[in-house]
CHARMM internal coordinates of N, CA and C (Angstrom, degrees):
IC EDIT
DIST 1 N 1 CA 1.4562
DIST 1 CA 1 C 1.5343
ANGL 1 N 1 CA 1 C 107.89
DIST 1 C 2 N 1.4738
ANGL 1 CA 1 C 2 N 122.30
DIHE 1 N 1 CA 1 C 2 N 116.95
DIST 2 N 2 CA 0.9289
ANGL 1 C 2 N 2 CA 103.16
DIHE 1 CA 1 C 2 N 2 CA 166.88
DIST 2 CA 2 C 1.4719
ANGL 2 N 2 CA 2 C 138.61
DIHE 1 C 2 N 2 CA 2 C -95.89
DIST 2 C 3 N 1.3309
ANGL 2 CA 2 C 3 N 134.48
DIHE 2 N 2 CA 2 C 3 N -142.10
DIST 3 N 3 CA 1.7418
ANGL 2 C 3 N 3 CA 122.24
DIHE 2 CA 2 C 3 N 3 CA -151.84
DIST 3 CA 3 C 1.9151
ANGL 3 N 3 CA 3 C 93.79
DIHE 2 C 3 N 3 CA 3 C -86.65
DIST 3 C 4 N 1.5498
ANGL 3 CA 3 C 4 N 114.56
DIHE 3 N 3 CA 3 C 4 N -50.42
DIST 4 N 4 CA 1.3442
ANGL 3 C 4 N 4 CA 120.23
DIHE 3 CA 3 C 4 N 4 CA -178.16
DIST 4 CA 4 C 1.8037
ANGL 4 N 4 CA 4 C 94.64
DIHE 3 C 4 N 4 CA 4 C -53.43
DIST 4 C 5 N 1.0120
ANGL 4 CA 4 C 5 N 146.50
DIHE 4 N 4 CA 4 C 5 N -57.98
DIST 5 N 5 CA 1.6813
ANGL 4 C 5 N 5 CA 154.27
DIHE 4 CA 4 C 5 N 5 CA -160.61
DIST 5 CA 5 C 1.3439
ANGL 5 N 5 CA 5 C 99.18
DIHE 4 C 5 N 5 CA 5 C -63.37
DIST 5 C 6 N 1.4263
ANGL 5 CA 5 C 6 N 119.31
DIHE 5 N 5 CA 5 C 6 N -37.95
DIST 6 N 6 CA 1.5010
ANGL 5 C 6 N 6 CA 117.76
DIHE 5 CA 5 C 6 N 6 CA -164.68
DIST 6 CA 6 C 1.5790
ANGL 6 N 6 CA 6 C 98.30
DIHE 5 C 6 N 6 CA 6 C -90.90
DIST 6 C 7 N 1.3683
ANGL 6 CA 6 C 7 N 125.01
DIHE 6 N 6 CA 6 C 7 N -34.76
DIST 7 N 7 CA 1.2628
ANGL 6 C 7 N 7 CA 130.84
DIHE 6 CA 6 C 7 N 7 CA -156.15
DIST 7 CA 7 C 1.5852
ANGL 7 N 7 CA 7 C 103.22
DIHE 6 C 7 N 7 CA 7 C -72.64
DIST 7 C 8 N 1.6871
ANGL 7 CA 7 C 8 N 116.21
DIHE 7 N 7 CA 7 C 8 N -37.76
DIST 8 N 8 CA 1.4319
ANGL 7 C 8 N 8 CA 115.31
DIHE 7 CA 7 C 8 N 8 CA -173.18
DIST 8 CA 8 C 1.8172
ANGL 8 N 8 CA 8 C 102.41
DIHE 7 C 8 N 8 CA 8 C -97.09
DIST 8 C 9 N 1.5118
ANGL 8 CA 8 C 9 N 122.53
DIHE 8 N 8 CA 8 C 9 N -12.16
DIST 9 N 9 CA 1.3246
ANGL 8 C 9 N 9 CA 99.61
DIHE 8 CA 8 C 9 N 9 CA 163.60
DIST 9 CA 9 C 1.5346
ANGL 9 N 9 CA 9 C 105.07
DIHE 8 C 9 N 9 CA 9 C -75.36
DIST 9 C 10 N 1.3310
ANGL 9 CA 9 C 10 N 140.40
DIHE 9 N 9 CA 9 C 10 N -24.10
DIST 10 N 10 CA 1.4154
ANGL 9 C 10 N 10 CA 118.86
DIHE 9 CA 9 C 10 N 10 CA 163.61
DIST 10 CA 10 C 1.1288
ANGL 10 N 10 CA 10 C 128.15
DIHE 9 C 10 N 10 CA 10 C -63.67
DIST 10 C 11 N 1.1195
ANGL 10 CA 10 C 11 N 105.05
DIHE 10 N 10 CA 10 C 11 N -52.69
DIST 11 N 11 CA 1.7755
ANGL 10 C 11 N 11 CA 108.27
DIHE 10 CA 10 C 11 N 11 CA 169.63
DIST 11 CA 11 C 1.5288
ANGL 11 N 11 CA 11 C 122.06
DIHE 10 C 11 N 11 CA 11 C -48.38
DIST 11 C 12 N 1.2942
ANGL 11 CA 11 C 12 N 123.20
DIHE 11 N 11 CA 11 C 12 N -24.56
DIST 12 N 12 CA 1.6382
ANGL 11 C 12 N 12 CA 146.67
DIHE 11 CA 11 C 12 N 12 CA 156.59
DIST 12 CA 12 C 1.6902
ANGL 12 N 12 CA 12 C 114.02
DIHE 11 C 12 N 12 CA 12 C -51.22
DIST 12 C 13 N 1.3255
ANGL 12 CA 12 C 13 N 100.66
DIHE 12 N 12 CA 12 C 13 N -64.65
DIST 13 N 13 CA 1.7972
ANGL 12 C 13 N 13 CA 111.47
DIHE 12 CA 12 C 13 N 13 CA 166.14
DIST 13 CA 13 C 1.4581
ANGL 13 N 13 CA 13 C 107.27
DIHE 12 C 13 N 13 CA 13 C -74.65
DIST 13 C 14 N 0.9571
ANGL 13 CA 13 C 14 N 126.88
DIHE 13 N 13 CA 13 C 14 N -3.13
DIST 14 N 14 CA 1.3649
ANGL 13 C 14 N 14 CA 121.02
DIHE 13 CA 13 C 14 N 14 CA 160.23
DIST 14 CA 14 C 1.5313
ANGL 14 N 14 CA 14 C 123.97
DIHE 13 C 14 N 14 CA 14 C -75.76
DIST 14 C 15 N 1.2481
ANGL 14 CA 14 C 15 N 86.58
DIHE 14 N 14 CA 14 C 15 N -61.64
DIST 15 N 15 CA 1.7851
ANGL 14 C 15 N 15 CA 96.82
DIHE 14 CA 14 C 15 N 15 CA 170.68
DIST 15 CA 15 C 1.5327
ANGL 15 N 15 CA 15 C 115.13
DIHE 14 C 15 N 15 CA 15 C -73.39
DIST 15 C 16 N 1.3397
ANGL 15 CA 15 C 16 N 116.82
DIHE 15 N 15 CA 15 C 16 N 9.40
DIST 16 N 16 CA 1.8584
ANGL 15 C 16 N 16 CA 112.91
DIHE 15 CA 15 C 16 N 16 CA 177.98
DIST 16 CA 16 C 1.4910
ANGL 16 N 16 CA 16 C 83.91
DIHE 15 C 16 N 16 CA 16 C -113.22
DIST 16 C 17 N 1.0455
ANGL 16 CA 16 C 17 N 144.28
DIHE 16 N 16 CA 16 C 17 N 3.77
DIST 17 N 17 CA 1.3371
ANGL 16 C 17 N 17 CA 126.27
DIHE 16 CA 16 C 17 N 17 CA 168.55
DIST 17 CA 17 C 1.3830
ANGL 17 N 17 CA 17 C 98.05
DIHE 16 C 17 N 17 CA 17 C -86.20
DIST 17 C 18 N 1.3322
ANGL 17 CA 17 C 18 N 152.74
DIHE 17 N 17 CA 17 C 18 N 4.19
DIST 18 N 18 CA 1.3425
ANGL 17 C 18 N 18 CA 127.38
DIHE 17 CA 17 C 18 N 18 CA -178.46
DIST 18 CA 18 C 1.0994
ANGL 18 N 18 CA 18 C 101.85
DIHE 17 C 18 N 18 CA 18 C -126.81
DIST 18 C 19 N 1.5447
ANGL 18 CA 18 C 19 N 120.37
DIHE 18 N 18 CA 18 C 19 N 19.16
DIST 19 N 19 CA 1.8851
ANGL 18 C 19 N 19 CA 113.09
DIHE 18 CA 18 C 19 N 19 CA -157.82
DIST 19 CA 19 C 2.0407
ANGL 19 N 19 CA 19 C 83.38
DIHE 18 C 19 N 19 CA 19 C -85.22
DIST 19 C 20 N 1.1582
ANGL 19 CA 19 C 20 N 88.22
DIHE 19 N 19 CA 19 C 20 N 148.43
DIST 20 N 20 CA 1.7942
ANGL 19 C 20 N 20 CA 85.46
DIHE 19 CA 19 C 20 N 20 CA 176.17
DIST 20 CA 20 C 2.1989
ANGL 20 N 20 CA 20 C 118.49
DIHE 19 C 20 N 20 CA 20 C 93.11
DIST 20 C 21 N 1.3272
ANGL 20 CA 20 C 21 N 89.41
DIHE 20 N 20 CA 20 C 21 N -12.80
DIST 21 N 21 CA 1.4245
ANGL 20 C 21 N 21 CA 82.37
DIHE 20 CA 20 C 21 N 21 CA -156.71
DIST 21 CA 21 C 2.3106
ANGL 21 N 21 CA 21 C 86.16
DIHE 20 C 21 N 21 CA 21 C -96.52
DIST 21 C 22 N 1.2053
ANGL 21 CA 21 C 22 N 105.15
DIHE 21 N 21 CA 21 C 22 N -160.89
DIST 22 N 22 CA 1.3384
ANGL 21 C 22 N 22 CA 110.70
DIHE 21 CA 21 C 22 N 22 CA -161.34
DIST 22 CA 22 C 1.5376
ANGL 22 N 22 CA 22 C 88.90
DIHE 21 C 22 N 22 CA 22 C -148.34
DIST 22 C 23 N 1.3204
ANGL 22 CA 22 C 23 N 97.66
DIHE 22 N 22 CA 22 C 23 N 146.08
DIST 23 N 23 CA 1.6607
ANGL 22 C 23 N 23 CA 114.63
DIHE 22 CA 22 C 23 N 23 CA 176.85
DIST 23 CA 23 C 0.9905
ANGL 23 N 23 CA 23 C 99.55
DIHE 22 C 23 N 23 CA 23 C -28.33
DIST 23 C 24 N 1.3189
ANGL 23 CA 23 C 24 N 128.85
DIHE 23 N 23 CA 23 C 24 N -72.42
DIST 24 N 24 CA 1.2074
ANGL 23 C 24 N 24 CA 142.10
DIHE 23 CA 23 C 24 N 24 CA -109.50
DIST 24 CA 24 C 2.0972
ANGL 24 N 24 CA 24 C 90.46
DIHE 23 C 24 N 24 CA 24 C -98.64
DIST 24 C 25 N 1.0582
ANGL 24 CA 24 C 25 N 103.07
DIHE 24 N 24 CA 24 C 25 N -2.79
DIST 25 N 25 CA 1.6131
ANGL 24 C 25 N 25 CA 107.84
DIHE 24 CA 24 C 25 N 25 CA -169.35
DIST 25 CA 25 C 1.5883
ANGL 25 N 25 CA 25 C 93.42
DIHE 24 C 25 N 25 CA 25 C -104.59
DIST 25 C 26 N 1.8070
ANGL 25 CA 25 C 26 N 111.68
DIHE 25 N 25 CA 25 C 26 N -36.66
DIST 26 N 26 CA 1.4630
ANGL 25 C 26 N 26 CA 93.77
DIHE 25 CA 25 C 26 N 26 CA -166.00
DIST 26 CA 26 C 1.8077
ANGL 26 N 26 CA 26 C 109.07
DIHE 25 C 26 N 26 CA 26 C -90.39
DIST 26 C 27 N 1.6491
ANGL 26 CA 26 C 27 N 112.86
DIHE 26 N 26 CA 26 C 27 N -7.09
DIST 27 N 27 CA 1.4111
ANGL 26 C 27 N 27 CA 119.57
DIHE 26 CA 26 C 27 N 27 CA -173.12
DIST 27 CA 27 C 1.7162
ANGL 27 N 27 CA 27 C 83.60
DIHE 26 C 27 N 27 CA 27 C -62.98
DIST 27 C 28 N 2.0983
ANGL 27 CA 27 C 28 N 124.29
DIHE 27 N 27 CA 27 C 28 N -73.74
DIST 28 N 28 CA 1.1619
ANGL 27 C 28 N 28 CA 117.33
DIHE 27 CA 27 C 28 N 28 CA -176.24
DIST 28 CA 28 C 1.5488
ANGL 28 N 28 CA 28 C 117.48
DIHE 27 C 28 N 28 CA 28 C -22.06
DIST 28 C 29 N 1.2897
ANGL 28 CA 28 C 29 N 123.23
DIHE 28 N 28 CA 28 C 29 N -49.18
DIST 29 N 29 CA 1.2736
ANGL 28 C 29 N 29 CA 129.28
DIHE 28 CA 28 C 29 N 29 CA -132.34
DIST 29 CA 29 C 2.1746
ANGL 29 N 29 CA 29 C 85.22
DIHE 28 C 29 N 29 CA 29 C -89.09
DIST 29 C 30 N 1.1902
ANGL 29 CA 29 C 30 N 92.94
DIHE 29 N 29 CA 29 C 30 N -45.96
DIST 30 N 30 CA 1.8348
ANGL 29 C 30 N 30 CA 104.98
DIHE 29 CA 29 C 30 N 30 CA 175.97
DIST 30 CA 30 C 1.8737
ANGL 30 N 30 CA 30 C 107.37
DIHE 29 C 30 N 30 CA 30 C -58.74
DIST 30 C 31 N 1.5489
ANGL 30 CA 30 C 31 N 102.32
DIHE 30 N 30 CA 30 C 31 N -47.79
DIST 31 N 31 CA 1.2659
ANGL 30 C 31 N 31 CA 94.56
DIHE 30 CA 30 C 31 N 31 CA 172.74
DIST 31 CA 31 C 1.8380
ANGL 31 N 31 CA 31 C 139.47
DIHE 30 C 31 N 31 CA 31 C -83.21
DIST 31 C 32 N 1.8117
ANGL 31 CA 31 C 32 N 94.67
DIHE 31 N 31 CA 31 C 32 N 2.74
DIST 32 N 32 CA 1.1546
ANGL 31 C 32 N 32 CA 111.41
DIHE 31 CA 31 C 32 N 32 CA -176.30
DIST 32 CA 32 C 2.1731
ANGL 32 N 32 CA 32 C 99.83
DIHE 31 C 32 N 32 CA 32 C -76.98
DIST 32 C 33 N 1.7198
ANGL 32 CA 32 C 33 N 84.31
DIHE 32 N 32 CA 32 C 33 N -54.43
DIST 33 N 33 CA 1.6869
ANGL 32 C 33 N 33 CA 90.44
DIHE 32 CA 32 C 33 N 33 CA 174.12
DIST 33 CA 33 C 1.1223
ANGL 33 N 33 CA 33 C 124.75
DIHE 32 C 33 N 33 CA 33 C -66.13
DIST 33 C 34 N 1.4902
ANGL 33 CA 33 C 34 N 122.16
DIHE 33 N 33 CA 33 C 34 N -0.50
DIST 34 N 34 CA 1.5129
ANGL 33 C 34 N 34 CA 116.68
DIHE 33 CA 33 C 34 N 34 CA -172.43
DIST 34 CA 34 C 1.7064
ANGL 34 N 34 CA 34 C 93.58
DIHE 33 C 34 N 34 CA 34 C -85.46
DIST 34 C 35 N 1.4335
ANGL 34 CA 34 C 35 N 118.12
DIHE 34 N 34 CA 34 C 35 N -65.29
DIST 35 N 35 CA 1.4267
ANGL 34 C 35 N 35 CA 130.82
DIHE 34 CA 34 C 35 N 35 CA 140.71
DIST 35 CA 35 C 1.2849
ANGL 35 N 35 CA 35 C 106.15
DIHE 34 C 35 N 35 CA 35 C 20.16
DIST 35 C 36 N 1.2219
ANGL 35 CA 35 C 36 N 111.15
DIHE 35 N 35 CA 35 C 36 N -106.26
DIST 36 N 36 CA 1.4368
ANGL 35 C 36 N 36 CA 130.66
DIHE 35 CA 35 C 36 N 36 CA 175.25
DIST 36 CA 36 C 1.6150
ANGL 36 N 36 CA 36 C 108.14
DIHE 35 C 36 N 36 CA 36 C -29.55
DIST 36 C 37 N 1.3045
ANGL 36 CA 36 C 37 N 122.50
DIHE 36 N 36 CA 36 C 37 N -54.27
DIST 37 N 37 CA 1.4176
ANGL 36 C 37 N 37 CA 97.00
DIHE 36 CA 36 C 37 N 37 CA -167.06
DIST 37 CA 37 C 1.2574
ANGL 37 N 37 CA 37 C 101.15
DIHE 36 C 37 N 37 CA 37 C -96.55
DIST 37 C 38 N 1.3016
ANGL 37 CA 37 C 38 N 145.14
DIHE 37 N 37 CA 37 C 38 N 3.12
DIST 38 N 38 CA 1.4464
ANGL 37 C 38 N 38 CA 141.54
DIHE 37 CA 37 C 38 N 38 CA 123.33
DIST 38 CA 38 C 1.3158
ANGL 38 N 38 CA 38 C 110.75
DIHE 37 C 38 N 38 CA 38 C 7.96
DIST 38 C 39 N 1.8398
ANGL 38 CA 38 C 39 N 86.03
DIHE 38 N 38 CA 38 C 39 N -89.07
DIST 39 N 39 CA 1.7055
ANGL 38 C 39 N 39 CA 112.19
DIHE 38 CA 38 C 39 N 39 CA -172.45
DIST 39 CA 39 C 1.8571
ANGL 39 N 39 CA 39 C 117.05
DIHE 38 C 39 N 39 CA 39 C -61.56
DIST 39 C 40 N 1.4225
ANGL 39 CA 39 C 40 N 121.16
DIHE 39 N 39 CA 39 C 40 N -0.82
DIST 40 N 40 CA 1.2000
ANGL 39 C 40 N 40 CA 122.60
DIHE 39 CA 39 C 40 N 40 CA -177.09
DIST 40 CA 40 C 1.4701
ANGL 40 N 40 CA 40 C 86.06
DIHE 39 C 40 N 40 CA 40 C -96.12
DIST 40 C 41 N 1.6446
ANGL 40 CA 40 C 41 N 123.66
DIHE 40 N 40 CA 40 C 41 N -61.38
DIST 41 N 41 CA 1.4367
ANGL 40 C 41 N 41 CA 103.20
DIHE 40 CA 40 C 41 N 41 CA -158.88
DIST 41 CA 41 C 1.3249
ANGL 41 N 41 CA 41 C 131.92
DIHE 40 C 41 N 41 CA 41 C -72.89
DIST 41 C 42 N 1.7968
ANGL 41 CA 41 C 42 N 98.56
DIHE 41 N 41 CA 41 C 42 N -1.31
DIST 42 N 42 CA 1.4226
ANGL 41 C 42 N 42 CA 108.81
DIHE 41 CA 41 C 42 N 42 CA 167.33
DIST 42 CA 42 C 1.8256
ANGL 42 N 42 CA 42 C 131.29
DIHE 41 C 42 N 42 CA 42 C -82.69
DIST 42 C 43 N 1.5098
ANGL 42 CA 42 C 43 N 99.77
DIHE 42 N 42 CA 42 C 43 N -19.43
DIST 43 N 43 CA 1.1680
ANGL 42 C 43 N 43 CA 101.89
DIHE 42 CA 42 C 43 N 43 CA 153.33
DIST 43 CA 43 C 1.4896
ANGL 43 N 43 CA 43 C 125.88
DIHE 42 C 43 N 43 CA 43 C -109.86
DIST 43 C 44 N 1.2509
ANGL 43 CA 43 C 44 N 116.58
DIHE 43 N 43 CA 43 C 44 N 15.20
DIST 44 N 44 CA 1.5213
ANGL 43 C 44 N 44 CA 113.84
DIHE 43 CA 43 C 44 N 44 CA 133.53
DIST 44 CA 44 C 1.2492
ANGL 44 N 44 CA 44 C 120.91
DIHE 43 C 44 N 44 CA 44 C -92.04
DIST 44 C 45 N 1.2300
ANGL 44 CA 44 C 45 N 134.38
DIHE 44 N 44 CA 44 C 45 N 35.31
DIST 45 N 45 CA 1.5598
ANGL 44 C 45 N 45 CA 146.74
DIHE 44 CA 44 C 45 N 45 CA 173.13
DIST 45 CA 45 C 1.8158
ANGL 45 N 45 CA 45 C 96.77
DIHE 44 C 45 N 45 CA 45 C -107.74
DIST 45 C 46 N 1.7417
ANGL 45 CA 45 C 46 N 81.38
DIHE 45 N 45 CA 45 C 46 N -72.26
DIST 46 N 46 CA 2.1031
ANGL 45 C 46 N 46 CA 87.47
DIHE 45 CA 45 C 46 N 46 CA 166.07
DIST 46 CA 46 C 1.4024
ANGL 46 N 46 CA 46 C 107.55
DIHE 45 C 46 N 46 CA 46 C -27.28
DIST 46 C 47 N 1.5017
ANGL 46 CA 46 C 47 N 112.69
DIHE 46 N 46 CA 46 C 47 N -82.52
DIST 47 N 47 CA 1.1898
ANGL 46 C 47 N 47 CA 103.46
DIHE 46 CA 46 C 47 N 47 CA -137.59
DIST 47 CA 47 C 1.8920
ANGL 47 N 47 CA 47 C 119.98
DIHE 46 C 47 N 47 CA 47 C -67.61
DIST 47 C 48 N 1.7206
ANGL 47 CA 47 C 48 N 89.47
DIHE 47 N 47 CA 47 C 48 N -24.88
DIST 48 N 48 CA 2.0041
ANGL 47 C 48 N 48 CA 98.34
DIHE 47 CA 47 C 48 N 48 CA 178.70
DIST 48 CA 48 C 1.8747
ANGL 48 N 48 CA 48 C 73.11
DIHE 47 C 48 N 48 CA 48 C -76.10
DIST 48 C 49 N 0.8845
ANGL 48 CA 48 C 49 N 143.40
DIHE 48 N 48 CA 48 C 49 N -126.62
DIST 49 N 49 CA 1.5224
ANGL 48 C 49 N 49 CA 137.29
DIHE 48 CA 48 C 49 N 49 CA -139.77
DIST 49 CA 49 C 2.1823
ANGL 49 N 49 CA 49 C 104.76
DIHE 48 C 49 N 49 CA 49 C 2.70
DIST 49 C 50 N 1.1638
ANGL 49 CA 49 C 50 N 114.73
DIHE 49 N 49 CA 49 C 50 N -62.59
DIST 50 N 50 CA 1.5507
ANGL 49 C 50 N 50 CA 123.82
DIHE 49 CA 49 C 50 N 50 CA -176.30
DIST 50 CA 50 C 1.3729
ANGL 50 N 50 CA 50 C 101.04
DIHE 49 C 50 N 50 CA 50 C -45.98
DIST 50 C 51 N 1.3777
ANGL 50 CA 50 C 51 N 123.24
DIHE 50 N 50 CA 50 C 51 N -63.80
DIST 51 N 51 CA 1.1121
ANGL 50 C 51 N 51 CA 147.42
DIHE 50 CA 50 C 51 N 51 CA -141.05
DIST 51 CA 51 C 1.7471
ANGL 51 N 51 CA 51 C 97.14
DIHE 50 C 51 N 51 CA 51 C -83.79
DIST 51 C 52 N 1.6231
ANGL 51 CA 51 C 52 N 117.64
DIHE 51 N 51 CA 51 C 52 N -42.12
DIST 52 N 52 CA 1.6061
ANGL 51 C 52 N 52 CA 92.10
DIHE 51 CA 51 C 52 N 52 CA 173.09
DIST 52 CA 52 C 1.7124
ANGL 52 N 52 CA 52 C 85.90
DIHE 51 C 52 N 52 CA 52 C -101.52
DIST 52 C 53 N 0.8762
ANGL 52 CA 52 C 53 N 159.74
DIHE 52 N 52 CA 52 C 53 N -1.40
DIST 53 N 53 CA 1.5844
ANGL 52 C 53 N 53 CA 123.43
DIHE 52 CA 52 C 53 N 53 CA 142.51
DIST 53 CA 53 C 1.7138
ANGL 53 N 53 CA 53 C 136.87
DIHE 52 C 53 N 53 CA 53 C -45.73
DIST 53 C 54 N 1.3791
ANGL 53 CA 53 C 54 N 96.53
DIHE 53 N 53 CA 53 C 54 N -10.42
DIST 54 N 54 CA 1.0064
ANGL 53 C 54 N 54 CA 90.81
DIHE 53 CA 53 C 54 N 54 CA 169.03
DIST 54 CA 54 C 1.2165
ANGL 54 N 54 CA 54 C 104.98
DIHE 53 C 54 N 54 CA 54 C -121.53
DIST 54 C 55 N 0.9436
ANGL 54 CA 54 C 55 N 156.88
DIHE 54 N 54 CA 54 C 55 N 42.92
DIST 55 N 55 CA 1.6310
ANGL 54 C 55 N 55 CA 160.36
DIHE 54 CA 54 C 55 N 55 CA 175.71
DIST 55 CA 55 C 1.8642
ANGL 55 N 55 CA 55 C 85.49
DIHE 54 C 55 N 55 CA 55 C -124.97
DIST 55 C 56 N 1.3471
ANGL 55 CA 55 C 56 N 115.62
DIHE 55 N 55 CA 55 C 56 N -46.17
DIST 56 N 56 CA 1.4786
ANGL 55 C 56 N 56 CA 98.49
DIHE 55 CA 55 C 56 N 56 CA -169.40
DIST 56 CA 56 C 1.8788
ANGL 56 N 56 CA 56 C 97.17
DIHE 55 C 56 N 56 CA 56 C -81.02
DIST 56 C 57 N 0.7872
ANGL 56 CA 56 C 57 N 105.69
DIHE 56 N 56 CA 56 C 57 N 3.58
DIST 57 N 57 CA 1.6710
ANGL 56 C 57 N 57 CA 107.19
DIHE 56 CA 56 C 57 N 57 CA -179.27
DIST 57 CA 57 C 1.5841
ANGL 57 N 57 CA 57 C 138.45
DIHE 56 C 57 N 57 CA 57 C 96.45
DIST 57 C 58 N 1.5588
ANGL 57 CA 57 C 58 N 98.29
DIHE 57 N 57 CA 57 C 58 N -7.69
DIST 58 N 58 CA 1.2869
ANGL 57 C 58 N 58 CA 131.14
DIHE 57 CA 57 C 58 N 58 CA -165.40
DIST 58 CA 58 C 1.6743
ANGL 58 N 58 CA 58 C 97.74
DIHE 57 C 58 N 58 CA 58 C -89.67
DIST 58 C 59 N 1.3652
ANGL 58 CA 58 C 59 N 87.74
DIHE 58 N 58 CA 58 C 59 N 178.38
DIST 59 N 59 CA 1.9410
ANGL 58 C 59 N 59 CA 99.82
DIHE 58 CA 58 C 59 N 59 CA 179.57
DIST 59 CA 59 C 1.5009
ANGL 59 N 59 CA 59 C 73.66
DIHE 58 C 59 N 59 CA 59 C -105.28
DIST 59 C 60 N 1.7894
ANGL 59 CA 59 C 60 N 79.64
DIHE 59 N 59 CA 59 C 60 N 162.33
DIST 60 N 60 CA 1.3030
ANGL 59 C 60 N 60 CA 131.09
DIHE 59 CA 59 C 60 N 60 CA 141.77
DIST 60 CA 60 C 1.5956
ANGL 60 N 60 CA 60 C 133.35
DIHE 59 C 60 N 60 CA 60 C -40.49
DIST 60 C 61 N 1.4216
ANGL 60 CA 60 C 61 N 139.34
DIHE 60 N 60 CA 60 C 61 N 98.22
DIST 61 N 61 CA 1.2039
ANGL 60 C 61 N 61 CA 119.08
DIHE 60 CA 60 C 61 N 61 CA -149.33
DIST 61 CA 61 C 1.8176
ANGL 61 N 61 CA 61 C 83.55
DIHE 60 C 61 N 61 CA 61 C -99.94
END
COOR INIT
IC SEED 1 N 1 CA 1 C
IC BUILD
């Protein structure tokens, strides 16, 4: 299988995951992941903030 063959059977199971569902399930579902990567880039904010505080020698504020 190659990369174009593999790329649209995902994109296929992608779009059969919502057959059945209602706006109003996939807005949650959009605003659940927006959420989420919120909360990832904020503790990858933390942790490069920690991480050159301590390379420059300092704390963590």
């Amino acid at each position: 299988m190659d990369r174009d063959e593999l790329r649209a059977k995902r994109a296929k199971a992608g779009r059969a995951r919502w057959v059945g569902t209602t706006a109003e399930q996939r807005r949650e579902a959009a605003t659940k992941a927006s959420r989420a990567a919120q909360a990832r880039a904020a503790l990858a904010r933390r942790l490069l903030a920690e991480y050159e505080a301590a390379a420059n020698g300092g704390s963590a504020a």
